[in-house]
N, C-alpha and C positions, 0 to 999 in steps of 0.2 A: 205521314205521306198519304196522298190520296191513292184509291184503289184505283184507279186509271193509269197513275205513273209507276203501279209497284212491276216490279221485273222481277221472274222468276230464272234462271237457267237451269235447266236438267244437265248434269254431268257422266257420262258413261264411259267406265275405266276401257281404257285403250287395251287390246288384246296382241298374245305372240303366239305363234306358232312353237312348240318346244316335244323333244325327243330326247327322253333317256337312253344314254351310253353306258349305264355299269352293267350288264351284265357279264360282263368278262369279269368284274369283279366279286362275283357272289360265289360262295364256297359251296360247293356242290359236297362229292365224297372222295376230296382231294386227300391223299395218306401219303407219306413217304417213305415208309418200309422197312425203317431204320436205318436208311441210307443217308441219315441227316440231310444236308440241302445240296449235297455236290453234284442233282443230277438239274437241279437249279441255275448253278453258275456255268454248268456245261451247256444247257440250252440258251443262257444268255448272251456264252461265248459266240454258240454254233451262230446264231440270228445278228450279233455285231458284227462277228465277221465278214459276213455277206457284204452288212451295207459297208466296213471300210474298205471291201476289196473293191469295189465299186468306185471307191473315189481314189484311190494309189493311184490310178493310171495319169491323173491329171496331177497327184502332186510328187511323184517319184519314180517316172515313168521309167527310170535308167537301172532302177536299182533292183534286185530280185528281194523275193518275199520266201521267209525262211520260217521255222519252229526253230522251239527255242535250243531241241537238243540238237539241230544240223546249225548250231552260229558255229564260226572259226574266228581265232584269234586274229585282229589286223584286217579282217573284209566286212567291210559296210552290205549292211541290207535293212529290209525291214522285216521288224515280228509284230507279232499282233497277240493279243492276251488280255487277261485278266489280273487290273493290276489287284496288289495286297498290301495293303499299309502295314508294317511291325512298328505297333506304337508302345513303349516304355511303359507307360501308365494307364494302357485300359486296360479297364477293368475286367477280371477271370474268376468266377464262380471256384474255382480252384486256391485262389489265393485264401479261401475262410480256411481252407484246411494245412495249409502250407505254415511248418516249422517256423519258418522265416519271416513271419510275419510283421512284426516289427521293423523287418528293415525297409519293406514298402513305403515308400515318400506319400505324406499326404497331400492329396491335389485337390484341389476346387471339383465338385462336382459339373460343373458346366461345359468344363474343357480339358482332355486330357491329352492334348498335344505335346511333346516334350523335341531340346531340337537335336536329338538322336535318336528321330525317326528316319526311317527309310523305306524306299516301295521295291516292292520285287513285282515282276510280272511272272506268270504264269499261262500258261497252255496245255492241251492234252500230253504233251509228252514231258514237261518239265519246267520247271521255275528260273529264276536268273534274275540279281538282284541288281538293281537300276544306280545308276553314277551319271555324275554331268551337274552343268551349272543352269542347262535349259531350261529346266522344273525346278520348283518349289516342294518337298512332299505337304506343306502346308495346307496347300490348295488341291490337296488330293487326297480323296477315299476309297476304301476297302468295296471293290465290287467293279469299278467302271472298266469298259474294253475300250481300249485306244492300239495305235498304230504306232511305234517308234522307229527310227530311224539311228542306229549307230552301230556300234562295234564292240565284239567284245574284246576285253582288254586283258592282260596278262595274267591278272589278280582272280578272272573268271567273271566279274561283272561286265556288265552292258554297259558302255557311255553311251547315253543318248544325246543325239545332235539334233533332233528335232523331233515335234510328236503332232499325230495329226487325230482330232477326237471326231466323231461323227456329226457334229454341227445339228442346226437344227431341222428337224424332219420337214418331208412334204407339206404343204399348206393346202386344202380347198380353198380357193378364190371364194370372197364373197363381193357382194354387191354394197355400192353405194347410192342405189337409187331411190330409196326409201328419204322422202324427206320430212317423217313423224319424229316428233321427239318420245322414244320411248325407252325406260328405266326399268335397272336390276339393282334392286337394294343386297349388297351383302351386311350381315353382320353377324360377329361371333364373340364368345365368350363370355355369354348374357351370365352364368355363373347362378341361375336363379336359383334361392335358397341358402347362399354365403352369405358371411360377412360382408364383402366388398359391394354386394349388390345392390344396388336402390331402384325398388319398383317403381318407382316415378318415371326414374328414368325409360325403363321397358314401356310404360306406359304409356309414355308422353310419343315415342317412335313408331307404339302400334295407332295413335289418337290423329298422327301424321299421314301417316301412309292408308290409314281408312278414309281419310277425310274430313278428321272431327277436331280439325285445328283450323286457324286463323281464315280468311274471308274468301271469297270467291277466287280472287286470283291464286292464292294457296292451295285452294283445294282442284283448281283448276292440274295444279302444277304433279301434283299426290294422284290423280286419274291418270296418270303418265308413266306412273309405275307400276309394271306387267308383274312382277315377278319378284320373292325376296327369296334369298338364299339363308339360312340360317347354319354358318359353320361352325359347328363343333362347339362342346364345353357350357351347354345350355343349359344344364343344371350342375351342382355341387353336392351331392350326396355325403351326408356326415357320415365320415366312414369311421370315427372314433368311437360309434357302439357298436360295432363289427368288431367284436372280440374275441369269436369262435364259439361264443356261448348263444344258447336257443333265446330266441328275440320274445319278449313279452309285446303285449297289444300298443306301447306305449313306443316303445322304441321300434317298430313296424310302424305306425303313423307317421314316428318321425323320418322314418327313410323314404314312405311316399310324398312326402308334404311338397318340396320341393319340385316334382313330377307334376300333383296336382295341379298346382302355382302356375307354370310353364305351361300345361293344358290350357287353363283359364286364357294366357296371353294368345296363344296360338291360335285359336279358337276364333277368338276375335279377328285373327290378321287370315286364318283359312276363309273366312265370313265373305270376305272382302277381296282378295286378291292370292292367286296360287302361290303355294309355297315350299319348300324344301327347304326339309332339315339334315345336316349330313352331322354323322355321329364325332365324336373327340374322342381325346384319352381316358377323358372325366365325365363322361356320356355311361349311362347303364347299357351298355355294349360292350360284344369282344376288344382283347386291347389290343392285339399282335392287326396287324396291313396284311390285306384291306377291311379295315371293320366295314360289319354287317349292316344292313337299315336296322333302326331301332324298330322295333317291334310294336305293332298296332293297334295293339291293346293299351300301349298308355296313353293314347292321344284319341281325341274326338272330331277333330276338326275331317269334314268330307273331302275338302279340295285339298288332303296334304300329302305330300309325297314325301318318304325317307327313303331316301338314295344316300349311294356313296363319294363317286367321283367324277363322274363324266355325263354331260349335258350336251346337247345343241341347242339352243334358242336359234329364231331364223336363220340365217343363211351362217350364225357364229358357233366355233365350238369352243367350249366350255372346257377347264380339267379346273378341277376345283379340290384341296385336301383341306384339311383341322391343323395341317401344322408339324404334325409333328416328325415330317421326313425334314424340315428346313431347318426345325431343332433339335434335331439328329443329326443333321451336317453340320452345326455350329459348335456340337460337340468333340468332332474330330476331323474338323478344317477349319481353317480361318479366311478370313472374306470381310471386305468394308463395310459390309452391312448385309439385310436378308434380301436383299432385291441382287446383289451378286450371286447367293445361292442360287436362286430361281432361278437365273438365266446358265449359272452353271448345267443345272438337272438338264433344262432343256436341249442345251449342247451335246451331254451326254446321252442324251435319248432318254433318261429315265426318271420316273418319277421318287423311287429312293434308291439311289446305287445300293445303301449302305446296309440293304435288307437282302436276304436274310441275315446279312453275317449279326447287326444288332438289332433291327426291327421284328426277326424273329419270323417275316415273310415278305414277299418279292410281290410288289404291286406291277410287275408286269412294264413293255417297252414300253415306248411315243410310239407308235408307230407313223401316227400325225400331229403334225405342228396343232397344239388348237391360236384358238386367235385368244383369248383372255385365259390366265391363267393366276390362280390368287389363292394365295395360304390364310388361314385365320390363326387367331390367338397370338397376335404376334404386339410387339410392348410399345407399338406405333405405325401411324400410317404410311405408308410409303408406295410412289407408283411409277415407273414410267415407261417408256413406249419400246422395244426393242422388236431392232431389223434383221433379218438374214441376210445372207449372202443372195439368197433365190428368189430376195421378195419376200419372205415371209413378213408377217406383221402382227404382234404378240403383246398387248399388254400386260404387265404383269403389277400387283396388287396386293400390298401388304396389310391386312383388314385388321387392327386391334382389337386388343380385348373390351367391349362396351362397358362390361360393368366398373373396369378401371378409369375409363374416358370419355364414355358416353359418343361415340361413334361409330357411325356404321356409315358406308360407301356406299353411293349411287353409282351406277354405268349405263352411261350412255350408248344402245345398241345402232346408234345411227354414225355413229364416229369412232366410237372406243374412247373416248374422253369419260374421265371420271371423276367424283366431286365427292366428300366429308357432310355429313350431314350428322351436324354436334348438338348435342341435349346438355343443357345446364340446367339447374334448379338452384335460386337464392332464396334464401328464407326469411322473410320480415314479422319480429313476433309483435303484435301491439296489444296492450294490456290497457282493458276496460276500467272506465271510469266508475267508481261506487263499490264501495267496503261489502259490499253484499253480494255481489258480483263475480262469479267465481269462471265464467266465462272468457276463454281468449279469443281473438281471430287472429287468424293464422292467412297470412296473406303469400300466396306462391307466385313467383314473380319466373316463368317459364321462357328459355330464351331457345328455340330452335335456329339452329345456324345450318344453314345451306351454303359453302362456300365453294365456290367455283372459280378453278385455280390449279397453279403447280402443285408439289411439295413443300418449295421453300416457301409458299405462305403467300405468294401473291394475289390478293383480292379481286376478281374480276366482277361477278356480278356476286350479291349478298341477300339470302331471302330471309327476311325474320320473322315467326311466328311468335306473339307472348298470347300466354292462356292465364287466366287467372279463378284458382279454386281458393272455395272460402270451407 
């Protein structure tokens, strides 16, 4: 092509304005005294109660509001508390040492639901164990404050006739009048350093989002993306030479290697566009909620941020976790899927009821609605829009693990619309002609898929990048 027709275009990554929200989340010189967590569930009473007293008037305006020790047999009111799951089969630190051991049922790790459970609610002056067919204890965990409506009954239990939970909090309005198309890539469970992990695949998503993939219009589309979030489980630390025994030079390499690895990618993606990393369970961080930022000595990148949970980008807010409060309720509720969890917490106000009683610490209310809200590490993607009663407007976003699936989610900050962006690698081996020849090529046939669509798979528009290394 001659030098008169050749076209150059300069490209400049589009920018957001953005504001970290965790400090509420950082552990100062929080102690509890030995008073375990009950001055916990009293303060989370005290602040539920408020907002349901707030809304009785519009849904039981007739009825008076009682404690649990002033109920009487035969008269309807409502109580307000803290419910308690007594579940059969969870699990008690006490059980290693119990005579009886043997007679404990063996249950599946994942879920120890059994169906003689039952909820008791509680308050400051007393407990009272819940009856009625209006509830499910299925779809309920140890920690949340709700409103009921019933009676107590002969036997001394509460039949509930109805229950009213605190919905989802205030919203700030945002704006639609921005008409950029600009992008938040999430993705989690890069796992770098396991078995399941293929650096290619890491590769091929940081090659994208810098701009060192496919032609102008590609790259055009990758300066559009302001921001990546990186949730939780980014490395895999061999914890198999963790064996209480003093670490030789050899097995110290091997517990940084992983670390390094992870630097190296990050490095490149801080190069280019800001980034955050929020810690996991499998993250060299505290493990008990809300873990800490990882600490800033293993990483090199200048533009990187380690944060916990709470974000603003423009005019949106952000609550973002690793996972592991949604896999903590699958443990001890049941729900059609983890996109029911999340909308659960946010009804209930909170980000894990189920802490401290098993998370070990209380990540604190909603106090507000955010507008995007998305767990990582989860065994597929799933997303979709939910409403409030007040307006509110919440996406919520189930980010898989990459290094099982090789995807990670775009979000669109101009709509809340969000989209799959899949890394595959096929391998084509061809073997060179001449006995002497000990040379292969190795042909990488790279298919990025940009799919922009529902859940159930429907293809709207499709971007494909193929890269080809020799």
């Amino acid at each position: 092509m001659a030098a008169g027709h050749a076209t150059s275009t300069k490209l400049e990554r589009k920018q957001s304005l953005y504001q970290s929200l965790d400090e509420r989340f950082a552990i100062q010189k929080e102690t509890y005294g030995g008073q375990q967590y009950s001055q916990i569930y009293f303060a989370r009473l005290h602040y539920m109660r408020s907002v349901l007293y707030s809304l009785i008037p519009n849904w039981k305006p007739q009825l008076p509001v009682c404690t649990v020790l002033g109920l009487e047999e035969g008269k309807e009111c409502i109580i307000v508390g803290t419910i308690y799951k007594h579940m059969k089969l969870k699990p008690c630190i006490l059980d290693e040492y119990s005579k009886e051991r043997s007679a404990v049922p063996i249950v599946k790790p994942h879920n120890f639901m059994h169906p003689d459970d039952h909820l008791v609610l509680e308050d400051e002056s007393g407990r009272v164990k819940l009856s009625g067919d209006v509830f499910s204890p299925s779809t309920f965990v140890t920690g949340i404050v709700v409103a009921l409506h019933g009676k107590e009954t002969d036997a001394g239990d509460f039949l509930v006739l109805d229950i009213l939970e605190a919905g989802l909090a205030p919203q700030i309005e945002f704006s639609l009048d921005s008409r950029e198309e600009k992008y938040v890539v999430f993705v989690s469970g890069l796992s770098v350093g396991g078995s399941s992990s293929n650096p290619l695949h890491f590769q091929l998503l940081v090659d994208h989002i810098t701009g060192h993939l496919g032609d102008e219009k590609e790259q055009a589309i990758a300066s559009q993306i302001v921001r990546v979030v990186i949730a939780g489980d980014s490395v895999e630390i061999p914890h198999g030479i963790l064996n209480g025994q003093n670490l030789g030079t050899k097995e110290l390499s091997r517990l940084s290697e992983p670390t390094k690895e992870l630097d190296i990618f990050i490095t490149q993606l801080a190069a280019a566009v800001p980034l955050d990393i929020i810690p996991g369970p499998n993250d060299p961080a505290n493990f008990s909620l809300p873990q800490q930022p990882l600490h800033r000595c293993l990483f090199l990148g200048h533009r990187l941020t380690i944060l916990s949970h709470h974000v603003q980008t423009l005019t949106y807010l952000s609550l973002t976790v690793s996972g592991q409060n949604v896999d903590d309720l699958e443990k001890y509720s049941d729900a059609k899927d983890k996109i029911e969890f999340m909308e659960r917490q946010l009804r209930w106000r909170h980000i894990a009821p189920t802490a401290p009683n098993t998370l070990d610490r209380d990540p604190f209310f909603m106090e507000s609605c955010p507008h995007v809200y998305f767990v990582g590490n989860q065994n597929k993607y799933e997303s979709c829009l939910l409403k409030g009663s007040e307006g509110q407007i919440v996406r919520l976003i189930c980010i898989p693990k990459f290094c099982k699936t090789g995807v990670a989610v775009a979000l669109n900050l101009r709509n809340l619309e969000c989209h799959t962006l899949s890394f595959s690698i096929n391998l084509d081996i061809y073997g060179c002609v001449g006995k002497s020849q000990l040379r292969e090529q190795r042909v990488f046939k790279v298919f990025a898929n940009s799919t922009k669509g529902d859940v159930n798979g429907e293809k709207k528009e499709v971007m494909v990048v193929k890269g080809l290394l020799c």
